[in-house]
C-alpha positions as a LaTeX table, in Angstrom:
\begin{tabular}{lrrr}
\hline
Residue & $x$ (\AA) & $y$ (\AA) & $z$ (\AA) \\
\hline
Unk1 & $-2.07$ & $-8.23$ & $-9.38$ \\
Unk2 & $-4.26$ & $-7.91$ & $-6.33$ \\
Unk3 & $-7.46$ & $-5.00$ & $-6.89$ \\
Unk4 & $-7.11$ & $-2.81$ & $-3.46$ \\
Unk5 & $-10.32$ & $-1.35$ & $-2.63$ \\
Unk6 & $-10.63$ & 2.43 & $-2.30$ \\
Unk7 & $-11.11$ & 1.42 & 1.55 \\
Unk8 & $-7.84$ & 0.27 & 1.27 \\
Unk9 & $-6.02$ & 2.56 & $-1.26$ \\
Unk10 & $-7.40$ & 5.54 & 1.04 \\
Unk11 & $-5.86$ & 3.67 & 4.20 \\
Unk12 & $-2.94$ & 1.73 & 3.49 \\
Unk13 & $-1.54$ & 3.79 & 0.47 \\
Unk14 & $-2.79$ & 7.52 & 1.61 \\
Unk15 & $-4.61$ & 8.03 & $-1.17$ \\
Unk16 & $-7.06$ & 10.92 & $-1.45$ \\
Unk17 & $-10.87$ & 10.01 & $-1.93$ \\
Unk18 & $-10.86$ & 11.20 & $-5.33$ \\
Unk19 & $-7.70$ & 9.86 & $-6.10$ \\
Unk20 & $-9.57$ & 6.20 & $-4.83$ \\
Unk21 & $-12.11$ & 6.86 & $-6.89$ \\
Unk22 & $-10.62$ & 7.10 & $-10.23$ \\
Unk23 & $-8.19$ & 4.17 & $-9.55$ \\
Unk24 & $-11.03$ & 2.15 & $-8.44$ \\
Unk25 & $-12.65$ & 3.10 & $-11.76$ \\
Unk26 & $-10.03$ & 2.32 & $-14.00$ \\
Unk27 & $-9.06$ & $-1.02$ & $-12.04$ \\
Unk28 & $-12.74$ & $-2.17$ & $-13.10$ \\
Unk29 & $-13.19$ & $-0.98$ & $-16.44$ \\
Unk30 & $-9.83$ & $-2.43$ & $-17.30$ \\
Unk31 & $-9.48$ & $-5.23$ & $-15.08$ \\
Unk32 & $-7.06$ & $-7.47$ & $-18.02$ \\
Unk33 & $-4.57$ & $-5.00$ & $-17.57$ \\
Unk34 & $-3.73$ & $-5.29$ & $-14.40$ \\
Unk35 & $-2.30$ & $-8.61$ & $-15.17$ \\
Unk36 & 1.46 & $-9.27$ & $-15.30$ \\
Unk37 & 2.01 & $-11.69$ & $-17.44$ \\
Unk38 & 4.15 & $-11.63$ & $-20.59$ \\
Unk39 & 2.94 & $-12.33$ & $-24.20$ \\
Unk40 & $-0.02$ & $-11.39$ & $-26.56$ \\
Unk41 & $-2.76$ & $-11.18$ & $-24.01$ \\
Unk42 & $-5.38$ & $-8.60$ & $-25.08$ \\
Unk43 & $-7.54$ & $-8.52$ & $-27.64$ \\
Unk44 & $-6.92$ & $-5.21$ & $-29.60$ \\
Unk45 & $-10.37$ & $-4.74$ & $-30.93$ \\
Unk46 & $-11.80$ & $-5.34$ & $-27.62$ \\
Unk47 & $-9.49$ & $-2.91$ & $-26.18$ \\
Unk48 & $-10.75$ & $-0.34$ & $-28.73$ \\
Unk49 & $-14.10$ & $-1.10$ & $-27.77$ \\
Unk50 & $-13.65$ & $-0.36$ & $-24.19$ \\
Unk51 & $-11.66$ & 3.16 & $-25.12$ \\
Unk52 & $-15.15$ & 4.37 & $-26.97$ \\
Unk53 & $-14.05$ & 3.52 & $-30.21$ \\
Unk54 & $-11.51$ & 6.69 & $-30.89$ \\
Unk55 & $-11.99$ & 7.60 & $-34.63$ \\
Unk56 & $-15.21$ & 5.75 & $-35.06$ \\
Unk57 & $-13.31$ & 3.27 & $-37.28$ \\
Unk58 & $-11.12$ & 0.50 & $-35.71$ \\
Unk59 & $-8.87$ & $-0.70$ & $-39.09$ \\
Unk60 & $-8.47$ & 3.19 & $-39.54$ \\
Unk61 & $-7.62$ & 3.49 & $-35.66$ \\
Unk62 & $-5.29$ & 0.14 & $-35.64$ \\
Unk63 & $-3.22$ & 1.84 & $-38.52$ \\
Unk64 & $-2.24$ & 5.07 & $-37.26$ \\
Unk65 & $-2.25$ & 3.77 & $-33.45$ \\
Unk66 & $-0.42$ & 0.25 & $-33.19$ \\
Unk67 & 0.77 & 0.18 & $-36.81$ \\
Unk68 & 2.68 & 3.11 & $-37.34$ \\
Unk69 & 4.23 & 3.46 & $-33.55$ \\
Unk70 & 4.47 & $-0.23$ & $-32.49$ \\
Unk71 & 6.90 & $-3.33$ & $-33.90$ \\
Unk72 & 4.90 & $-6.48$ & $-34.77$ \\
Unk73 & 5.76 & $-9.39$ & $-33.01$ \\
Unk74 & 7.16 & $-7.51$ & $-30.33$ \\
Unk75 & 4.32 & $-5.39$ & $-29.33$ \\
Unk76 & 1.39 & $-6.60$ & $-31.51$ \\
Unk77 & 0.80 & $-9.78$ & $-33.85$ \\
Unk78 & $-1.75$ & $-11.49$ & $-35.89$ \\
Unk79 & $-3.79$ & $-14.15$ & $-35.66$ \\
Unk80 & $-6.82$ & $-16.04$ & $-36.83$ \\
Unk81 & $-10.29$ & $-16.75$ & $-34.96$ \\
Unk82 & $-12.36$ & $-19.57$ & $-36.78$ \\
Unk83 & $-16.56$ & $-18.77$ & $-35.48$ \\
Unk84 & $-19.02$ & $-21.47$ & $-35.70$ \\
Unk85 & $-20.21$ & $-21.74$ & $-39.68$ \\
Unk86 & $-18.47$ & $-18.51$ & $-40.83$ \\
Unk87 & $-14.71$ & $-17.77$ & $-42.43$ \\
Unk88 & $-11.87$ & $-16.97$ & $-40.36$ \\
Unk89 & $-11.12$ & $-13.53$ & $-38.61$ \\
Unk90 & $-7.83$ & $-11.96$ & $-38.36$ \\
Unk91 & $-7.46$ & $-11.50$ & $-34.84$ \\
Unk92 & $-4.58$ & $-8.53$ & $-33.35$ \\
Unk93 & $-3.38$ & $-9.15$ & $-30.08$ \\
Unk94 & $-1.10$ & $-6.84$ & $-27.97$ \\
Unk95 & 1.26 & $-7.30$ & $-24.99$ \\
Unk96 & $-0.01$ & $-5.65$ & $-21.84$ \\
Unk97 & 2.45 & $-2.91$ & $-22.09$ \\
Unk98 & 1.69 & $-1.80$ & $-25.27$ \\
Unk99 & $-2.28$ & $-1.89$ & $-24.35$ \\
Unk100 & $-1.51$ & 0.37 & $-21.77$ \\
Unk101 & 0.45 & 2.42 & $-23.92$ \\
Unk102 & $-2.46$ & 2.90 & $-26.70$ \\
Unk103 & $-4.75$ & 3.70 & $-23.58$ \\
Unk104 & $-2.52$ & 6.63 & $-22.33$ \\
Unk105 & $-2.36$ & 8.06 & $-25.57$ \\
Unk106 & $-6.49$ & 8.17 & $-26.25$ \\
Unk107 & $-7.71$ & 11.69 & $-26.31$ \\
Unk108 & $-10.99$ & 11.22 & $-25.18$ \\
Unk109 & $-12.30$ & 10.93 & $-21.40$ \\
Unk110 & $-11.25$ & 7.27 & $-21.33$ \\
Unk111 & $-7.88$ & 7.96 & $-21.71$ \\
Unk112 & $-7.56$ & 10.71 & $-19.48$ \\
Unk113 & $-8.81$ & 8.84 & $-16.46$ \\
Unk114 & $-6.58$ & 6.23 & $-17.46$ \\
Unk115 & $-3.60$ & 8.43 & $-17.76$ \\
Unk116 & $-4.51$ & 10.11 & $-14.27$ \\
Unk117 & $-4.78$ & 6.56 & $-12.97$ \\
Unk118 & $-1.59$ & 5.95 & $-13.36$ \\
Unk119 & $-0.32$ & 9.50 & $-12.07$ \\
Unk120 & $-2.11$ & 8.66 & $-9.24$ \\
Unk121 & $-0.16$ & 5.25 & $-8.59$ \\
Unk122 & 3.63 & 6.96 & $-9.24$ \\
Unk123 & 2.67 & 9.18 & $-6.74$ \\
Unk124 & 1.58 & 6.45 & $-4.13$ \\
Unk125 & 4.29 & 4.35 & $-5.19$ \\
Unk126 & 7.08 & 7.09 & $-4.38$ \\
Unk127 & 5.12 & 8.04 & $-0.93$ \\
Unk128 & 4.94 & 4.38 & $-0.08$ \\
Unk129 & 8.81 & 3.78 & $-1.12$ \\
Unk130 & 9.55 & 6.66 & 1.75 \\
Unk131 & 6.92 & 4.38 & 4.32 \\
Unk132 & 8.83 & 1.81 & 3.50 \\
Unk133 & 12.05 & 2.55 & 4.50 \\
Unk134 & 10.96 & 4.08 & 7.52 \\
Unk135 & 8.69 & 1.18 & 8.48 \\
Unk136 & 11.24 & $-1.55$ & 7.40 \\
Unk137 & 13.94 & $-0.44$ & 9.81 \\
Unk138 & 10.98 & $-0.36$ & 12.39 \\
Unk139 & 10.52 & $-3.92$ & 12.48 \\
Unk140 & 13.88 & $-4.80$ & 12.53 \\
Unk141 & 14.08 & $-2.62$ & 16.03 \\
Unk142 & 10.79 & $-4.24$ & 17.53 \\
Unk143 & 12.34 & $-8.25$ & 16.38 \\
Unk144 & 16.00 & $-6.32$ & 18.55 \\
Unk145 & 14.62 & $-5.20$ & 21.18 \\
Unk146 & 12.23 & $-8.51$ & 21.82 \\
Unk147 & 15.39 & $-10.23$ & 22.28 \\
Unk148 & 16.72 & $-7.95$ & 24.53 \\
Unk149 & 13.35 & $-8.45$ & 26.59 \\
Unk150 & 13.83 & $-12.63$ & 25.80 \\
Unk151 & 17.76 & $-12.08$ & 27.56 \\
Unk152 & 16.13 & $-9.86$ & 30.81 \\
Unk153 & 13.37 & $-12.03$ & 31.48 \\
Unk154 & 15.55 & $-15.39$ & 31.41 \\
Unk155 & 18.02 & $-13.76$ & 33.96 \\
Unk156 & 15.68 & $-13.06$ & 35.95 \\
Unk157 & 13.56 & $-16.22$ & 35.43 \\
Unk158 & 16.04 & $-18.63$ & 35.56 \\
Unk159 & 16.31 & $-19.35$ & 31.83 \\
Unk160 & 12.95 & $-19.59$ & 31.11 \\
Unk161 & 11.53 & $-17.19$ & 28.35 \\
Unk162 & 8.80 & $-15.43$ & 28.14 \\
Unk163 & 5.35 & $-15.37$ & 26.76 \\
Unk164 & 3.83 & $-13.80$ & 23.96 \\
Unk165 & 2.09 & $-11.18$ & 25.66 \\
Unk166 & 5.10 & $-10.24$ & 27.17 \\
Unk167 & 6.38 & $-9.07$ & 24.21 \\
Unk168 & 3.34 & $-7.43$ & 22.87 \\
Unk169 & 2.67 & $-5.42$ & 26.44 \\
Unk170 & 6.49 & $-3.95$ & 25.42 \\
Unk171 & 5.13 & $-2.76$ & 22.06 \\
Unk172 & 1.86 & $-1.30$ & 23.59 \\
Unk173 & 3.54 & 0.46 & 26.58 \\
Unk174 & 5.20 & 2.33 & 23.73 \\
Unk175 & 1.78 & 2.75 & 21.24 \\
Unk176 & $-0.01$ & 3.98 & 24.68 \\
Unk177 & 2.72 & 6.65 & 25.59 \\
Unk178 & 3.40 & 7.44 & 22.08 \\
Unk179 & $-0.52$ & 7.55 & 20.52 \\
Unk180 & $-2.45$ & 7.63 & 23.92 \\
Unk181 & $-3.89$ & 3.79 & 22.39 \\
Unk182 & $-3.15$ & 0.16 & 22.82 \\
Unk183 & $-3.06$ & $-1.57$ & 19.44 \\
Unk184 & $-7.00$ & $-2.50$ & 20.06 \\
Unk185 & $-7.69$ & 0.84 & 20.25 \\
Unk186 & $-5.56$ & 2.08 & 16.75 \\
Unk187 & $-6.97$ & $-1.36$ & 14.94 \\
Unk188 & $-10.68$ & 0.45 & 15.79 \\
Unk189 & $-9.24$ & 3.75 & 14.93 \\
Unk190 & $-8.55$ & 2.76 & 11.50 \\
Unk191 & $-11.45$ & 0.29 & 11.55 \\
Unk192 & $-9.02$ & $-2.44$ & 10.59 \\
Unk193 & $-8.63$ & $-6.00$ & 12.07 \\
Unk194 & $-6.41$ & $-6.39$ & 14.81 \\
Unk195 & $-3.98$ & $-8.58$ & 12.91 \\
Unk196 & $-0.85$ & $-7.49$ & 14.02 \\
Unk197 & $-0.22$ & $-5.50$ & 11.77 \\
Unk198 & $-1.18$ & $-2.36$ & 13.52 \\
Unk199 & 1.74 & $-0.51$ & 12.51 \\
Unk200 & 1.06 & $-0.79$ & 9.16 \\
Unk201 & $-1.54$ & 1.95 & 9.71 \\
Unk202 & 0.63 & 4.48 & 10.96 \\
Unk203 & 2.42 & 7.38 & 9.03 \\
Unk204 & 6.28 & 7.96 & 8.19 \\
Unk205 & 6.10 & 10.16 & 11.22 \\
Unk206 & 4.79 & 7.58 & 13.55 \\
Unk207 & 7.01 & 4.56 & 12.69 \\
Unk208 & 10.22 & 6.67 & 13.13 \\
Unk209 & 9.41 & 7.83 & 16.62 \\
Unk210 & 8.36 & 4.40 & 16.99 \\
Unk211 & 11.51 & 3.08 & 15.96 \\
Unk212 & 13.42 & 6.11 & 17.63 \\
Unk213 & 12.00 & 4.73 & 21.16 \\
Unk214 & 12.20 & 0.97 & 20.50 \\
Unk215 & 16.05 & 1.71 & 19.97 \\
Unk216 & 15.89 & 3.79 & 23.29 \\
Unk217 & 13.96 & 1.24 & 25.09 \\
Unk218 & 16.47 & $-1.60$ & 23.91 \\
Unk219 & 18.72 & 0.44 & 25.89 \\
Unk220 & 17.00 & 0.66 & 28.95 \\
Unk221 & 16.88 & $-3.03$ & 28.93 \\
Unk222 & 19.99 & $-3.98$ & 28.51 \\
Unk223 & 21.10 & $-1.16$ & 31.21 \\
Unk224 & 18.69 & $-3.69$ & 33.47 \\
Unk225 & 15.61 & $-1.08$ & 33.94 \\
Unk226 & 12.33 & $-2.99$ & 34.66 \\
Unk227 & 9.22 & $-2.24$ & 32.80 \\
Unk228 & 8.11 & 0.35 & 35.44 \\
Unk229 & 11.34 & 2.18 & 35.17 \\
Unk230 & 11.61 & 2.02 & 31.05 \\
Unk231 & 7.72 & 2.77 & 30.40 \\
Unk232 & 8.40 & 5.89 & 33.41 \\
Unk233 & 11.54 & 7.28 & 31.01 \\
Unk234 & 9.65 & 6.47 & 27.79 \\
Unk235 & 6.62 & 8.74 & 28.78 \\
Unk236 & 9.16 & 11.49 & 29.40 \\
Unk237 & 11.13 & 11.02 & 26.61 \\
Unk238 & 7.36 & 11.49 & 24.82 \\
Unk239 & 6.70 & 14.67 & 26.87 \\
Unk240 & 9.58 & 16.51 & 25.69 \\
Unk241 & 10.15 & 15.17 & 21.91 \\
Unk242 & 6.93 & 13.85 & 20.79 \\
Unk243 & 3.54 & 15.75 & 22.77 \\
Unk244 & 2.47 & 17.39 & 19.39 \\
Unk245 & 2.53 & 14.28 & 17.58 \\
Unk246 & 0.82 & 12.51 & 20.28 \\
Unk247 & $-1.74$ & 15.63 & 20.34 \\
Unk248 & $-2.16$ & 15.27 & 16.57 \\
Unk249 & $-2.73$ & 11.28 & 16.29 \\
Unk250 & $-5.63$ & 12.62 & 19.58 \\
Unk251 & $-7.42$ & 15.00 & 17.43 \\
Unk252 & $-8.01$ & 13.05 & 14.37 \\
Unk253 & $-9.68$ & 10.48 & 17.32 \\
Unk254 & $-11.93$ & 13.44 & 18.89 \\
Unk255 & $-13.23$ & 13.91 & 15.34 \\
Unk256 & $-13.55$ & 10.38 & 14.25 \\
Unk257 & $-15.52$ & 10.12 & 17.73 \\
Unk258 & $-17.45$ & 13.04 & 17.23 \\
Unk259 & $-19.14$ & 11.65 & 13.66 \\
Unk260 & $-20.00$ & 8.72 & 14.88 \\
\hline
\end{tabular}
């Protein structure tokens, strides 16, 4: 699984900068963990190393811990490590799962950032679910209504279609009257590359009345409006539905202006 940097969990996921912080934190104090693979990956003595050694004593802390609430060979097994020139160790190994398991249930300050961590990312994960299905359907409008723009400009180009930038002035007509910014300006906003992507940036609020006037839009083309005419009803549609979001997304620029 990919690490996301706080830069990045603060951005793209909406996380707060403590929130960051302590998933950052865990994410590099228990990097292994973060893997998805199956089987008998970790190392349970390590593990109980890097929890602060609950109990003080790690056969006495493998009993009552992974013994007596896990099933061998399902969660845990055995087996041997042979050092240079001394006898062979017994070795426990745990499944990922049941590592992160045994963390969660460490009462000490390791295991509550750990068990916060992952409070933290159900949270995220149900706030992004709702981005997603907003954003999703979003896409699907923009891919609509670049056809519709592909079937106008042929007709009136004698089949030939158009270019790239074509479609992308379409999409910033609507980010300008919408947001007051071309996607250059949003890609600086969020200090983010301008990888196309732009719309990945934006809230659940944003992509729906971006969605809400890419379906309107597709209208106006296919009702045979030019772009003068469709960005002229787009910027009133704007005025009457959308000003204070507009004014919001304009605020949070003042102040991002104003520290810099």
């Amino acid at each position: 699984m990919k690490r996301l940097t706080k830069k990045e969990l603060i951005e793209r996921l909406g996380a707060t900068e403590e929130e960051a912080k302590i998933v950052v934190q865990y994410e590099g104090l228990f990097p292994e963990l973060l893997d998805e693979e199956e089987g008998f990956k970790i190392n349970c003595e390590i593990l109980w190393e890097k929890l602060n050694k609950p109990q003080g004593q790690y056969n006495k802390w493998f009993k009552r811990k992974v013994v007596d609430v896990f099933e061998e060979n399902k969660d845990y097994t055995y087996g041997q490590k042979c050092p240079k020139g001394g006898r062979p160790k017994t070795i426990i190994y745990v499944t990922i799962d049941c590592a992160k398991n045994i963390a969660m249930m460490t009462n000490n300050d390791i295991g509550k950032l750990i068990r916060n961590n992952f409070i933290i990312c159900e949270r995220l994960l149900r706030k992004n679910i709702d981005w997603i299905n907003v954003r999703l359907p979003q896409k699907e409008s923009y891919k609509q209504m670049s056809e519709e723009i592909d079937k106008q400009f042929q007709q009136l180009h004698n089949g030939k279609h158009p270019q790239n930038f074509i479609y992308s002035n379409e999409a910033n007509m609507i980010n300008k009257e919408l947001l007051g910014k071309a996607a250059k300006d949003i890609n600086e906003f969020f200090n983010s590359e301008n990888n196309g992507l732009t719309r990945n940036h934006l809230t659940i609020e944003m992509n729906q009345a971006i969605h809400d006037l890419q379906i309107m839009n597709m209208g106006f083309i296919m009702s045979g409006l030019v772009y003068e005419q469709r960005k002229q009803f787009i910027r009133k549609i704007v005025d009457n539905k959308y000003n204070e979001l507009r004014n919001k997304l304009n605020e949070e620029y003042k102040k991002l202006i104003d520290n810099i």
